[in-house]
C-alpha atoms as an extended CHARMM CRD file, in Angstrom:
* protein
*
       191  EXT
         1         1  UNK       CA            -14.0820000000        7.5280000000      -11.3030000000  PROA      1               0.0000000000
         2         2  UNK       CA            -16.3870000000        4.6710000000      -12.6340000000  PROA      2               0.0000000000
         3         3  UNK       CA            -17.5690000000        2.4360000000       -9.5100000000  PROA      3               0.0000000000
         4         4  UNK       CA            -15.9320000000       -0.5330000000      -11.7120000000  PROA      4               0.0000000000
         5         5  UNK       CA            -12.7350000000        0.5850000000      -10.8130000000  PROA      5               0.0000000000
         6         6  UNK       CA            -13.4120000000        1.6180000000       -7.8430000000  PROA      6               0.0000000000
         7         7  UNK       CA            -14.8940000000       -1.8780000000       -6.4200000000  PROA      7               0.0000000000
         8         8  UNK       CA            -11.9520000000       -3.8240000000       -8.7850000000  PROA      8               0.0000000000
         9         9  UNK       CA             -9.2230000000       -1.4020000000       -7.2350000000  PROA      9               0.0000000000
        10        10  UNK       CA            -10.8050000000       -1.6610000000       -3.1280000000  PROA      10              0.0000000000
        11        11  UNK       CA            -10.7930000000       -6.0960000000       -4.2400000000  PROA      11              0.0000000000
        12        12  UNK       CA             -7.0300000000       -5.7350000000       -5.4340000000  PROA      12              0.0000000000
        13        13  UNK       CA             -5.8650000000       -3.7020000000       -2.7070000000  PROA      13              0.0000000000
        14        14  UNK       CA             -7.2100000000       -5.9960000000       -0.4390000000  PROA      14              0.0000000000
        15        15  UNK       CA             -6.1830000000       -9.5380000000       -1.8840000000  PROA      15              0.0000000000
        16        16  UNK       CA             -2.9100000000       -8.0810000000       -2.4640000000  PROA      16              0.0000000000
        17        17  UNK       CA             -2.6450000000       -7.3010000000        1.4940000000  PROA      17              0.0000000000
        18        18  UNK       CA             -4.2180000000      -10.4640000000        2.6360000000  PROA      18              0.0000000000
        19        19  UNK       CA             -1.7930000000      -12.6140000000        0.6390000000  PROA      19              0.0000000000
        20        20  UNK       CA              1.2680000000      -11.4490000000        2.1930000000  PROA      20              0.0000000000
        21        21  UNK       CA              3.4300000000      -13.3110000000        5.3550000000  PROA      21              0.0000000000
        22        22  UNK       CA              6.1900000000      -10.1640000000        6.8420000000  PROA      22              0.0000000000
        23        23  UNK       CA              9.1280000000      -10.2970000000        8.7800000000  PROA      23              0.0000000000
        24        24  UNK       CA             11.5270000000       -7.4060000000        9.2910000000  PROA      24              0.0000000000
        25        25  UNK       CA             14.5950000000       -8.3390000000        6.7370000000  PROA      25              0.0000000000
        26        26  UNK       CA             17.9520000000       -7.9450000000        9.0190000000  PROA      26              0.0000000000
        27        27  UNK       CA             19.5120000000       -5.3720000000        7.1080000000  PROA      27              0.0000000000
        28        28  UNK       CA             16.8210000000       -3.2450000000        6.7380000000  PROA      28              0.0000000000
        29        29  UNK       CA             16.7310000000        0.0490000000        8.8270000000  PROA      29              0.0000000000
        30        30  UNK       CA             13.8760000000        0.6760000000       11.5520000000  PROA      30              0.0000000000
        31        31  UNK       CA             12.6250000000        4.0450000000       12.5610000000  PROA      31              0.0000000000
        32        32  UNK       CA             12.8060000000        3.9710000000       16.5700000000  PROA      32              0.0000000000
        33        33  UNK       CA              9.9210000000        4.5010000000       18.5120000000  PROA      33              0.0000000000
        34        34  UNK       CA              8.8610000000        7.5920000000       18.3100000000  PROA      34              0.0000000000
        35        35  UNK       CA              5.7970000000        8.1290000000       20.2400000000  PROA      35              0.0000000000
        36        36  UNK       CA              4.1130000000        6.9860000000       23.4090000000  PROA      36              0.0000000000
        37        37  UNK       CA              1.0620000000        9.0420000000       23.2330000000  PROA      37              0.0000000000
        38        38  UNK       CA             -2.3370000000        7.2700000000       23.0810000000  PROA      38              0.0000000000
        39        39  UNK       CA             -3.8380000000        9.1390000000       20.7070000000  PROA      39              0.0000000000
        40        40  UNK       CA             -2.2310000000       10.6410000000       16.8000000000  PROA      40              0.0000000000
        41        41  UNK       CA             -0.9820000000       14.1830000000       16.4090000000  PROA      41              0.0000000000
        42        42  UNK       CA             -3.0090000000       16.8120000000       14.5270000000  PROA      42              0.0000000000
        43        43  UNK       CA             -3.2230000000       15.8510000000       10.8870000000  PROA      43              0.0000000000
        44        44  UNK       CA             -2.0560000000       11.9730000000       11.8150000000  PROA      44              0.0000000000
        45        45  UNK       CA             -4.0190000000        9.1660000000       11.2050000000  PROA      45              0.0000000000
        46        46  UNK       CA             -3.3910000000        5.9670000000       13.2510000000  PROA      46              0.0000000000
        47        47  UNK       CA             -3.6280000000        2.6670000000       12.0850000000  PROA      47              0.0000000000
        48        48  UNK       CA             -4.0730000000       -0.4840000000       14.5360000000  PROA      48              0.0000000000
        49        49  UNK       CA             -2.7690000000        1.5470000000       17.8820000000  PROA      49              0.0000000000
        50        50  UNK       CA              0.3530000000        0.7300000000       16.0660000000  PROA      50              0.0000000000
        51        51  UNK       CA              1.4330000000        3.2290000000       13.2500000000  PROA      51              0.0000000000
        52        52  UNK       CA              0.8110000000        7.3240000000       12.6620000000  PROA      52              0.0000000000
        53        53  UNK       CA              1.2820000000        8.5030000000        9.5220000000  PROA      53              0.0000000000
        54        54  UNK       CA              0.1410000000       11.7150000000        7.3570000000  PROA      54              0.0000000000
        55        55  UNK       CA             -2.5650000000       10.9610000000        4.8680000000  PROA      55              0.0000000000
        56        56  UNK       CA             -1.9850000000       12.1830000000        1.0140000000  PROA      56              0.0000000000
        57        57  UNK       CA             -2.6000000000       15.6970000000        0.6360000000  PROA      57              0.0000000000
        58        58  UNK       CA             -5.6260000000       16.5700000000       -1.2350000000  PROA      58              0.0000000000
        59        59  UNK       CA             -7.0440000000       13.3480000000       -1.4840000000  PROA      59              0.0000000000
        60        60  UNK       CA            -10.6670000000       11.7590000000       -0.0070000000  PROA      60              0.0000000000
        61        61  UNK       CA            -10.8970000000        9.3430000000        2.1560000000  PROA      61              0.0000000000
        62        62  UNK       CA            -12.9110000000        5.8600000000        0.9710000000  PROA      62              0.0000000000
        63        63  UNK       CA            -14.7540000000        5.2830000000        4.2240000000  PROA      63              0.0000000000
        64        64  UNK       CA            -16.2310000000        1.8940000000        2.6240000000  PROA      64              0.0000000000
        65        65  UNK       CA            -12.7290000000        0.4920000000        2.6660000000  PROA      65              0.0000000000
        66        66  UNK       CA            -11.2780000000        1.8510000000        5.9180000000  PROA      66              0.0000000000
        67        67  UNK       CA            -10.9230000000       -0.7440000000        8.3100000000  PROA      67              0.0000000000
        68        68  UNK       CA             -9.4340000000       -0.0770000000       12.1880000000  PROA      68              0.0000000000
        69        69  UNK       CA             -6.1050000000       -1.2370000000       10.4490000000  PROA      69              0.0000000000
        70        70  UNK       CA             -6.8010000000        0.0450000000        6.6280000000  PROA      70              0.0000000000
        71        71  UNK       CA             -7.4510000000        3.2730000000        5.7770000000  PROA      71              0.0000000000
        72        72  UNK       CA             -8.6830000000        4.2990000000        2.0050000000  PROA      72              0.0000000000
        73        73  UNK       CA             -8.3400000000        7.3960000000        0.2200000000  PROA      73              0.0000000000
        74        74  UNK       CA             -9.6310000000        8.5940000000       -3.7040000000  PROA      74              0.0000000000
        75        75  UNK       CA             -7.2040000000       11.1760000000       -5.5220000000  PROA      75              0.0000000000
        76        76  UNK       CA             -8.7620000000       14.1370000000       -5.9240000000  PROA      76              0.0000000000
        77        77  UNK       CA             -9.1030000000       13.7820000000       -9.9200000000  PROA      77              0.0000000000
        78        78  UNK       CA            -10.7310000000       10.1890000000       -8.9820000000  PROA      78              0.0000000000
        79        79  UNK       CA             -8.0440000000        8.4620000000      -11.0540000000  PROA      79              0.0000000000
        80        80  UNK       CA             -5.8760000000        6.7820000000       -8.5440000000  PROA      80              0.0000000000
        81        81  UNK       CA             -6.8120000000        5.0000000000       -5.1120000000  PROA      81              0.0000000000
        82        82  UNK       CA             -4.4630000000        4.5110000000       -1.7190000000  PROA      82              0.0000000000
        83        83  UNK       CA             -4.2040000000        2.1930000000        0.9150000000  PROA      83              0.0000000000
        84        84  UNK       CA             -2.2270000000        2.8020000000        3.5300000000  PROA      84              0.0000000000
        85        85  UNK       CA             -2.5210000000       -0.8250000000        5.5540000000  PROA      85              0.0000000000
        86        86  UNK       CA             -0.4610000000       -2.0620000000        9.2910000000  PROA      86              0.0000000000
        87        87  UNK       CA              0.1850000000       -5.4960000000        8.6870000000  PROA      87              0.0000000000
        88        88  UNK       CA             -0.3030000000       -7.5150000000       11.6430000000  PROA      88              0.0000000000
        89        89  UNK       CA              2.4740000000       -8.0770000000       14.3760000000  PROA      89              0.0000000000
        90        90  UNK       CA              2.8960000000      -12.1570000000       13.4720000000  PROA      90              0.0000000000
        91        91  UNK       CA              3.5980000000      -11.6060000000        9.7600000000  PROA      91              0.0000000000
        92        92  UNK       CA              7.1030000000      -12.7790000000        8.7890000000  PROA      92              0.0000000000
        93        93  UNK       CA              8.8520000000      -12.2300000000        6.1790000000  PROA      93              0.0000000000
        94        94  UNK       CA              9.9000000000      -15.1820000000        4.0520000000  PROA      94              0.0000000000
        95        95  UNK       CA             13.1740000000      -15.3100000000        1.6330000000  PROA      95              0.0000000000
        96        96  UNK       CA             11.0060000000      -16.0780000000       -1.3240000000  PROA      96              0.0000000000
        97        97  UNK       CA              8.2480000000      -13.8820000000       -0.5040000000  PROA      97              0.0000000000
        98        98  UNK       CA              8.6240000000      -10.9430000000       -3.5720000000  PROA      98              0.0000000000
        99        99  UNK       CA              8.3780000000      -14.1920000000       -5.8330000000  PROA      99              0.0000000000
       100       100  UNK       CA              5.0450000000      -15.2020000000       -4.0080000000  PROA      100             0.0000000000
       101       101  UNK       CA              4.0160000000      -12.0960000000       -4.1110000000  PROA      101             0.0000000000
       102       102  UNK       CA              4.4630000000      -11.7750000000       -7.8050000000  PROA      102             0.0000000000
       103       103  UNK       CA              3.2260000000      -15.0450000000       -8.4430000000  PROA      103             0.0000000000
       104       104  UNK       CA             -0.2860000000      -14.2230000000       -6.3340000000  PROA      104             0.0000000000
       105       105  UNK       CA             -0.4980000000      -11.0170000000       -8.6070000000  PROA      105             0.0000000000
       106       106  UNK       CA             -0.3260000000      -12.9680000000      -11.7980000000  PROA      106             0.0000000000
       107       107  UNK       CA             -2.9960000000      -15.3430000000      -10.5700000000  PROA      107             0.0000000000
       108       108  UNK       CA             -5.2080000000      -12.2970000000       -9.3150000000  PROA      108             0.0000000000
       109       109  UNK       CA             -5.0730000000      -11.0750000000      -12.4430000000  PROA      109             0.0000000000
       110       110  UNK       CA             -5.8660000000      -13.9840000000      -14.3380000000  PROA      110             0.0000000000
       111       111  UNK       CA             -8.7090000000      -15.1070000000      -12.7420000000  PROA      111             0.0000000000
       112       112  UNK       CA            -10.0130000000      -11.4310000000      -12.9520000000  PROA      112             0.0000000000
       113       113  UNK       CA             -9.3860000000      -12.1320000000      -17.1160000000  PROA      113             0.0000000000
       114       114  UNK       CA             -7.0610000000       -9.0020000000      -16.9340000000  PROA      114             0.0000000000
       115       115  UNK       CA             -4.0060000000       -8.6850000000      -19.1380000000  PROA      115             0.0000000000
       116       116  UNK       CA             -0.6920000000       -7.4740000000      -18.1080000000  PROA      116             0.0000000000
       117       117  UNK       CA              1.0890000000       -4.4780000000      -19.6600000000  PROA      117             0.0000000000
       118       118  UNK       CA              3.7410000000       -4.8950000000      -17.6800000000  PROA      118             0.0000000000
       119       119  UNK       CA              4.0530000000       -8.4410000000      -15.6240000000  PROA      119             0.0000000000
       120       120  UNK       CA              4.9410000000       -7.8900000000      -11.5810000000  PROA      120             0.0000000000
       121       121  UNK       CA              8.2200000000       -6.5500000000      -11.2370000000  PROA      121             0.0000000000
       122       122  UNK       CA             10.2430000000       -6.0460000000       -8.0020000000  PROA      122             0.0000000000
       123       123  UNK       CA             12.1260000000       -2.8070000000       -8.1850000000  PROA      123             0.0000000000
       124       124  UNK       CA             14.9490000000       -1.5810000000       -5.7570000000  PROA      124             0.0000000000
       125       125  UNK       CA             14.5510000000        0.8460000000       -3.2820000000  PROA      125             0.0000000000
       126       126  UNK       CA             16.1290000000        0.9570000000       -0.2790000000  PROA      126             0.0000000000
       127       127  UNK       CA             13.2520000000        2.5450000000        1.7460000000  PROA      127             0.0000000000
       128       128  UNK       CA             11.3750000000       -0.1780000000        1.4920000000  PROA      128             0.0000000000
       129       129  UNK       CA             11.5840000000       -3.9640000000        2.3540000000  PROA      129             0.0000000000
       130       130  UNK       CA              9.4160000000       -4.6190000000       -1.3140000000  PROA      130             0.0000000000
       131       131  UNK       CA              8.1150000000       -2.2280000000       -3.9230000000  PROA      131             0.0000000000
       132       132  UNK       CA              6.5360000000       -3.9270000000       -6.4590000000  PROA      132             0.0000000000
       133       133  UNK       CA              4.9510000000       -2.2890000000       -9.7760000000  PROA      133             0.0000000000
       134       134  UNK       CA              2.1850000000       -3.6230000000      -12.4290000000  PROA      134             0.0000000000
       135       135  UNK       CA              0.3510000000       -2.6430000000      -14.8760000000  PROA      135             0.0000000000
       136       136  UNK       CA             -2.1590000000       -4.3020000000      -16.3160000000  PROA      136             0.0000000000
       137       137  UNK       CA             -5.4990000000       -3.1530000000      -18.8230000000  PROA      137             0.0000000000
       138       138  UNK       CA             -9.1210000000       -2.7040000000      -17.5540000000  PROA      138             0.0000000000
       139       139  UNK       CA            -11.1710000000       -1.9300000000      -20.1810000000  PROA      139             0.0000000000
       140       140  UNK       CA             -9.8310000000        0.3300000000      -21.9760000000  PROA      140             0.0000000000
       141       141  UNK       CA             -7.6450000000        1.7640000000      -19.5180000000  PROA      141             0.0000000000
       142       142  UNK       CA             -3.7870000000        0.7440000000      -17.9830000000  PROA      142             0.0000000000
       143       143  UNK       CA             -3.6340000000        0.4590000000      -14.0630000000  PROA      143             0.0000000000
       144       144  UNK       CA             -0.4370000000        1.2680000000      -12.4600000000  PROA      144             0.0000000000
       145       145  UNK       CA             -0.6090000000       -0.5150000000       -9.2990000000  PROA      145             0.0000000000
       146       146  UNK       CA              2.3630000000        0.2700000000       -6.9170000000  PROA      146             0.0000000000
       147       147  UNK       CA              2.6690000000       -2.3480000000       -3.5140000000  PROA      147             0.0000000000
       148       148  UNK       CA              5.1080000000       -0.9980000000       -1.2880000000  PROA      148             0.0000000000
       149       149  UNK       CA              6.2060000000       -2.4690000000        2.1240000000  PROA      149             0.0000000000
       150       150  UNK       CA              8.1590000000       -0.8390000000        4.5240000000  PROA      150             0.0000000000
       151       151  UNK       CA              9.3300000000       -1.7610000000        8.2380000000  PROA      151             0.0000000000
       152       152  UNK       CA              8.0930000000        1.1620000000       10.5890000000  PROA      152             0.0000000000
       153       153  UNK       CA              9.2600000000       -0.4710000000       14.2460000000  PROA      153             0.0000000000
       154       154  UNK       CA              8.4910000000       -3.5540000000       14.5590000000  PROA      154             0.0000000000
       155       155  UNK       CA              5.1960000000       -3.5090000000       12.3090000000  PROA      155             0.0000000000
       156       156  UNK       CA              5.1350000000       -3.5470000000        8.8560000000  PROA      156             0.0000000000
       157       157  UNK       CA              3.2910000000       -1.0030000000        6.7990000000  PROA      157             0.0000000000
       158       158  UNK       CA              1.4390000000       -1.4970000000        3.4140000000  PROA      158             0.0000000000
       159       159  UNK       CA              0.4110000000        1.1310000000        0.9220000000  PROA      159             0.0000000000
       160       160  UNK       CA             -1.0180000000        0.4090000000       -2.3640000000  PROA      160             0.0000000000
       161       161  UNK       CA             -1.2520000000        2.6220000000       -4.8350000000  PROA      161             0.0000000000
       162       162  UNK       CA             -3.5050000000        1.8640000000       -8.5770000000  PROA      162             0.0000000000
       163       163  UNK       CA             -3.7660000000        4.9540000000      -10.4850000000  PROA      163             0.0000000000
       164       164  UNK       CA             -5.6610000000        5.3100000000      -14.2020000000  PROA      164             0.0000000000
       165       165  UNK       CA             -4.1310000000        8.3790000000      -14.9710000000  PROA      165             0.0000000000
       166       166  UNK       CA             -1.5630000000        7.6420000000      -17.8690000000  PROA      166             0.0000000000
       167       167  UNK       CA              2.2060000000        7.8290000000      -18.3600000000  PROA      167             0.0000000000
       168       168  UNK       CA              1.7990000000       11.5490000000      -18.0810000000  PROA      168             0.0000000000
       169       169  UNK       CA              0.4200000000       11.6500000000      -14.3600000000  PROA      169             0.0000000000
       170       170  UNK       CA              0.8350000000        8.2790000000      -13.1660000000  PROA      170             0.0000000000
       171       171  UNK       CA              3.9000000000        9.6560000000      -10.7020000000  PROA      171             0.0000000000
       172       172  UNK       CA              1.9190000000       12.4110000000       -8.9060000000  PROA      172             0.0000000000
       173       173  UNK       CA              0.3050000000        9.3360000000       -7.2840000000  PROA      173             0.0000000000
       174       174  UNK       CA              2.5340000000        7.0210000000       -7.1530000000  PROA      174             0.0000000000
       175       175  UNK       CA              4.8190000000        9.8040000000       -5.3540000000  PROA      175             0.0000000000
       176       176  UNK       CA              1.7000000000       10.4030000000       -2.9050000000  PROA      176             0.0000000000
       177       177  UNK       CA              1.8650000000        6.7870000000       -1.7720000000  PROA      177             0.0000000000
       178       178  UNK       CA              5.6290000000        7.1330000000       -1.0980000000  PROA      178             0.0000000000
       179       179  UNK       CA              5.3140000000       10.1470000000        0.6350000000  PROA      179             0.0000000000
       180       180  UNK       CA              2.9110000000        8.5830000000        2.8580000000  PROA      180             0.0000000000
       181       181  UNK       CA              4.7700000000        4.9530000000        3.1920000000  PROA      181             0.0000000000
       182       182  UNK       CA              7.9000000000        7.7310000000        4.3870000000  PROA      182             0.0000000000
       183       183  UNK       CA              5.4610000000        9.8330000000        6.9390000000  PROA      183             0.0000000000
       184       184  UNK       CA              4.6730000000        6.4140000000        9.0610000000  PROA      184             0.0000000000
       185       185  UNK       CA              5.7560000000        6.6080000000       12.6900000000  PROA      185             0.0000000000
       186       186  UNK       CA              5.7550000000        3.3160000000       15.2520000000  PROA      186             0.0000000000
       187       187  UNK       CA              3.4720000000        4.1520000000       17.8700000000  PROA      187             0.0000000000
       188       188  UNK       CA              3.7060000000        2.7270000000       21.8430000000  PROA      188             0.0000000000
       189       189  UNK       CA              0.8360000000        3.1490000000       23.0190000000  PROA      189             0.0000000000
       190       190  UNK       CA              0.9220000000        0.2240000000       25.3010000000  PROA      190             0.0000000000
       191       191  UNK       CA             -0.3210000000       -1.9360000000       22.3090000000  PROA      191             0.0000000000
């Protein structure tokens, strides 16, 4: 993976997270709390004292952009990057916010003189509160950025996944994100 992408796909991830105000929708399924144990089970990360979840299989983890509630991981073919984010406990959820969200996408992008393939489009999937897909040209290359935002108790949980790997393998990543959005657990632990 060229360190281009790698610092432009860390800033996205990032901006993309920042930028965003969560509240649980009403219709929108919780898990229940599952877990009152202070510390995650084998193979579990935890994110914030708030949320478990099972990091992709085979992939590395980006220890410059794991944070306490962030953590970064490289496919193993260094084509794609994940983060799996906990959003924090006063985010809400606004009526308009996919349309902000959008919006902030198309501005990232601008001022980063990158040009959409395909502008910011919500798609529908019950799983998750948003899921979001673009794809837009660095270099010479398409990214495939998928933002998807699911409840998980009463946190919200962010993963972001920007693969380079073409039409052909662009799903074996963006799969690993949704498999990992799906393993989250709400955690107790008296936070």
């Amino acid at each position: 993976m060229k360190p281009v992408f790698l610092m432009a796909a860390v800033a996205s991830l990032v901006l993309n997270a920042v930028a965003v105000s969560v509240l649980p929708a009403a219709d929108k399924p919780r898990l229940p709390v599952a877990r009152t144990d202070d510390k995650p089970a084998e193979g579990k990360v935890r994110l914030g004292g708030a949320i478990d979840f099972t990091p992709p299989e085979g992939w590395i983890v980006a220890k410059q952009a794991t944070t306490p509630t962030r953590a970064a991981y490289v496919s193993a073919d260094k084509q794609a990057m994940m983060s799996v984010e906990v959003l924090p406990a006063s985010m809400k959820i606004e009526p308009d916010l996919a349309a902000a969200m959008t919006k902030k996408m198309r501005q990232n992008r601008q001022a980063n003189a990158q040009k959409f393939v395909t502008e910011p489009t919500v798609e529908k999937d019950d799983n998750f509160v948003i899921r979001i897909r673009e794809r837009y040209q660095i270099k010479t290359q398409v990214a495939d950025q998928l933002h998807l935002y699911r409840a998980v108790g009463p946190r919200f949980l962010l993963v972001t996944i920007n693969s380079l790997a073409g039409e052909d393998n662009v799903k074996a990543h963006h799969d690993a994100g949704v498999s990992t959005s799906m393993s989250a657990q709400f955690v107790n632990a008296g936070k």
